[in-house]
C-alpha positions as semicolon CSV with decimal commas, in nm:
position;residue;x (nm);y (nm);z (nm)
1;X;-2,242;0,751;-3,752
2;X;-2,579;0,567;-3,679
3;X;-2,621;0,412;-3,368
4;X;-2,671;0,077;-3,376
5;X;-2,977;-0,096;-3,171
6;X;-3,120;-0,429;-3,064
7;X;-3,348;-0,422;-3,358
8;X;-3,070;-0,376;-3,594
9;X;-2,853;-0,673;-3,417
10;X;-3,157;-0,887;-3,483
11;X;-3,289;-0,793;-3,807
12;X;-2,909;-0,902;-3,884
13;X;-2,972;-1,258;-3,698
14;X;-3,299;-1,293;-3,886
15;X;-3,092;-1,202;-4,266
16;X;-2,836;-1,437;-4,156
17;X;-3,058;-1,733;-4,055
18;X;-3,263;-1,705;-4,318
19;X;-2,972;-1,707;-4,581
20;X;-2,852;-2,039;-4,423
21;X;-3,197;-2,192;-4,490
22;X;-3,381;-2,152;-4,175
23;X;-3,685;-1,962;-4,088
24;X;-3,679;-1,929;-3,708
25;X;-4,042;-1,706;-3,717
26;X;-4,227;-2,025;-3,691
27;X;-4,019;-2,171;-3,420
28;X;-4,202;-2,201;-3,055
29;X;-4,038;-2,221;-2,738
30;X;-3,963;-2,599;-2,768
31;X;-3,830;-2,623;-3,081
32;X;-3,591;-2,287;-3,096
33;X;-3,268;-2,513;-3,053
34;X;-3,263;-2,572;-3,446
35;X;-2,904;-2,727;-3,521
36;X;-2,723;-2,502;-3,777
37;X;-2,930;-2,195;-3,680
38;X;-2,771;-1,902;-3,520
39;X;-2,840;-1,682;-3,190
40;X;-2,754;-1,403;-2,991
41;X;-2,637;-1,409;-2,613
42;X;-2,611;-1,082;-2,433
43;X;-2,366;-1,043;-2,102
44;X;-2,105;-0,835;-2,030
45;X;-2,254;-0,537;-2,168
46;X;-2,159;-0,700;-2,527
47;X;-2,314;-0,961;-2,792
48;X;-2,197;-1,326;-2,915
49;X;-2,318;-1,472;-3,187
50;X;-2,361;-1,850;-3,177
51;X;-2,395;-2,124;-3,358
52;X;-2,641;-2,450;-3,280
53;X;-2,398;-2,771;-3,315
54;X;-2,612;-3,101;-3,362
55;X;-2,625;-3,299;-3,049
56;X;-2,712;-3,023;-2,846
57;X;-2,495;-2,723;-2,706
58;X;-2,398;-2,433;-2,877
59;X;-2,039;-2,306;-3,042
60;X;-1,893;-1,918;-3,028
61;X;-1,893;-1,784;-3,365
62;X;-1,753;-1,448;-3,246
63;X;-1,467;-1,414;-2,972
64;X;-1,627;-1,290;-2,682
65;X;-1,904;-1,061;-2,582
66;X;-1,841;-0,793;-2,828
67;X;-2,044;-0,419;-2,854
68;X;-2,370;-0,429;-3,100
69;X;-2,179;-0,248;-3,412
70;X;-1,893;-0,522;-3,406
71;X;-2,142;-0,785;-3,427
72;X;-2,330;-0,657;-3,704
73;X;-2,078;-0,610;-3,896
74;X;-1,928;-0,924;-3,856
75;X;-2,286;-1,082;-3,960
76;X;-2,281;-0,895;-4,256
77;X;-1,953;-1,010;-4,375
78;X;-2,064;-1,377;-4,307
79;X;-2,366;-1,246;-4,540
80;X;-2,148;-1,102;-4,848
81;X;-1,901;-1,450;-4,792
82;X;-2,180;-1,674;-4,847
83;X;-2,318;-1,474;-5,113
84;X;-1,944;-1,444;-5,295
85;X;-1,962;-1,868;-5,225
86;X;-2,286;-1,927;-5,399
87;X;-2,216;-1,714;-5,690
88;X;-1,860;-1,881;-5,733
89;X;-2,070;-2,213;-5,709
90;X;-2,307;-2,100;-5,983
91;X;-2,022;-2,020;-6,208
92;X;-1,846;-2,351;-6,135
93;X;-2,165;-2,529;-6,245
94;X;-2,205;-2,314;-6,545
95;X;-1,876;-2,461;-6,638
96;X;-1,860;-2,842;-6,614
């Protein structure tokens, strides 16, 4: 089994950001707290990922500070969910 590193964590953040319509490699310092945009926070010796809530603050999308693999994988499922959503969407447009 492949290990699983920082890079891959955020190459995962970046997919998943980007699929939700925002491109976070043109965001500076003062503008990184983009509302509906996702992030990482380390502690624990684990990962959260976390969602940007309008009005400020930030919401757990993951339980707790969980190990690099766990996180990835849970990314990638909220990947292949909104990808299953969109193409259900298509067909329901196809159809009316």
């Amino acid at each position: 089994m492949k290990r699983t590193t920082s890079t891959d964590l955020y190459n995962a953040l970046t997919r998943l950001n980007a699929a939700f319509g925002h491109d976070l490699t043109k965001v500076t310092s003062s503008t990184y707290m983009i509302p509906g945009s996702f992030l990482l926070q380390g502690a624990y010796g684990g990962w959260q990922l976390q969602r940007i809530v309008p009005g400020g603050g930030v919401i757990s999308v993951t339980y707790g500070y969980r190990p690099k693999r766990e996180v990835v994988e849970y990314i990638y499922a909220m990947l292949d969910g909104a990808s299953m959503m969109e193409q259900h969407m298509e067909r329901t447009e196809q159809t009316n």
